[in-house]
C-alpha positions in Angstrom: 12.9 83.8 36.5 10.7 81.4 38.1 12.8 78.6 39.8 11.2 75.3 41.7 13.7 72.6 42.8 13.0 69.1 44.2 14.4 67.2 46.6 14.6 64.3 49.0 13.6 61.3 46.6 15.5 58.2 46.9 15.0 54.6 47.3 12.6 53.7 50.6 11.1 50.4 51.5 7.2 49.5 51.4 5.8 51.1 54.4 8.5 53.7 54.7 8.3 57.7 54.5 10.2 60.5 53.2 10.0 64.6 53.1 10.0 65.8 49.9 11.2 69.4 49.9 10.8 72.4 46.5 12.4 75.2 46.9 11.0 77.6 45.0 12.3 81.9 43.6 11.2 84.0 40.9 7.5 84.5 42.1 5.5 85.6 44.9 5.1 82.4 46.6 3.0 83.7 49.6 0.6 84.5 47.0 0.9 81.1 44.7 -0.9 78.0 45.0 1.1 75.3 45.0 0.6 71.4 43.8 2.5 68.1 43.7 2.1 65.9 41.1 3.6 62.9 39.8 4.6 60.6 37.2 5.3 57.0 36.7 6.9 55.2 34.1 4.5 54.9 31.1 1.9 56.6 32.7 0.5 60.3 32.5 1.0 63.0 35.3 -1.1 62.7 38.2 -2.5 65.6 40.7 -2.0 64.5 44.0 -2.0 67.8 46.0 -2.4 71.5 46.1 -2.2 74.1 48.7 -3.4 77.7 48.9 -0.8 80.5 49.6 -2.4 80.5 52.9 -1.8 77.0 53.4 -5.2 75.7 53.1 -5.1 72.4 51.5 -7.4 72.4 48.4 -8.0 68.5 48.1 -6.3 65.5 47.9 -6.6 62.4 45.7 -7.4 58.9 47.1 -4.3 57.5 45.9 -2.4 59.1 48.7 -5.4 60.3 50.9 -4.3 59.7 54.8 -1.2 58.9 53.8 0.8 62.1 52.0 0.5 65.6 53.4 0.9 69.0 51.6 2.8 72.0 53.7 4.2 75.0 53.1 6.5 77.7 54.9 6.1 80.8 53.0 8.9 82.6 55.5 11.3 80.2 53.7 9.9 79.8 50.6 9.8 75.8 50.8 6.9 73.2 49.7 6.9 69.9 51.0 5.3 66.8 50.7 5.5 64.2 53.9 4.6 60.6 52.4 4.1 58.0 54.6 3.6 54.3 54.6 4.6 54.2 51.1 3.8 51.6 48.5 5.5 50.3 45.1 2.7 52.2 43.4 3.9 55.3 44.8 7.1 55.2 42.7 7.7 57.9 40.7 9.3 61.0 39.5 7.6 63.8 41.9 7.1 67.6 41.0 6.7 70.8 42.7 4.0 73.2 40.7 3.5 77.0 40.7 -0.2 77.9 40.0 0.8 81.8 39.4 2.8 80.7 35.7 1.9 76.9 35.5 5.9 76.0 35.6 7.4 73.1 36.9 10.7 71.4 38.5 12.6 69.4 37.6 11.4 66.5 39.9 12.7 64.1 42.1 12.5 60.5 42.4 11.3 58.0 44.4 11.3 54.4 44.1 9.7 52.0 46.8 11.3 48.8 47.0 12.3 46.0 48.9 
């Protein structure tokens, strides 16, 4: 059973960071290309990253170009997304995605706020 789980969210200030960490069983995650994506209230899902199995990052959107960056440890089988300099428009529930079955966590949050 495919698993992916979430974590680090919270609430940050404007200009702040965080590590966003998915753990992730059930697959062969050396092998599996990996995105984070995101969605904010009333809006529709948006790509932001994706990683090889390798780790070679396949592209990254403006929105959070120079400013979010995609890594992986396969030896642990952890994702993570370092944001930086974060912005209200950044806030949002934020997934962890397999590309080997096309599942999904079940997110965590983030809200940036003064």
């Amino acid at each position: 059973e495919v698993q992916l789980a979430e974590s680090g969210g919270g609430l940050v200030q404007p200009g702040g960071s965080l590590r966003l960490s998915c753990a992730a069983s059930g697959f062969p995650f050396s092998d599996t290309g990996m995105n984070w994506i995101r969605q904010a209230p009333g809006k529709e899902l948006e790509w932001l990253l994706g990683i090889t199995g390798s780790g070679i990052v396949t592209a990254n959107t403006e929105a959070v170009k120079g400013r979010f960056t995609i890594s992986r440890d396969n030896a642990k089988n952890m994702l993570y997304l370092q944001m930086t300099n974060l912005k209200s428009e950044d806030t949002a529930m934020y997934y962890c995605e397999e590309l080997a079955y096309g599942n999904r966590g079940r997110g965590t949050q983030v809200t940036v706020s003064s």
